[in-house]
C-alpha positions, 0 to 999 in steps of 0.5 A: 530485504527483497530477496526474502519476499515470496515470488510475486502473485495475484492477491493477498499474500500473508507475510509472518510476522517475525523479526528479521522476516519482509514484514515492516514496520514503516514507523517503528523501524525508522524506515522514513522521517515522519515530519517530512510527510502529510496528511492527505484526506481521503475523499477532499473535492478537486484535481490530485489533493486526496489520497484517492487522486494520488492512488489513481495516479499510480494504479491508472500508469500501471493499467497502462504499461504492462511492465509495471507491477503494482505492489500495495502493502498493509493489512487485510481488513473486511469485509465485515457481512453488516457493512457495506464497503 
């Protein structure tokens, strides 16, 4: 599957949406067991029990090796020009 990424970048890179492609469907395609997960809410108060805090864990290591490259994966959406982010 990595061989067919394109080579890495800055910024977001549009990735066709075919079968066989890098284009994954993490739930569809049986690519983890979604009863082993959790939901993490995205703004609860206190110390690595929200999204944010578990986010800023991996984005603070890779800002601190400069070996690291970070990847985030998903859709693009915004920004809308009547809503703030």
């Amino acid at each position: 599957m990595t061989e067919l990424l394109p080579l890495a970048g800055r910024g977001w890179n549009t990735l066709p949406s075919k079968p066989g492609k890098t284009s994954l469907d993490f739930v569809r395609g049986d690519l983890f067991d979604p009863a082993r997960t959790r939901l993490l809410p995205p703004d609860l108060e206190g110390c690595d029990n929200a999204l944010a805090d578990v986010l800023d864990h991996y984005v603070q290591r890779a800002i601190s090796d400069p070996s690291i490259s970070l990847f985030v994966l998903g859709e693009q959406f915004g920004p809308e020009p009547a809503t703030a982010d």
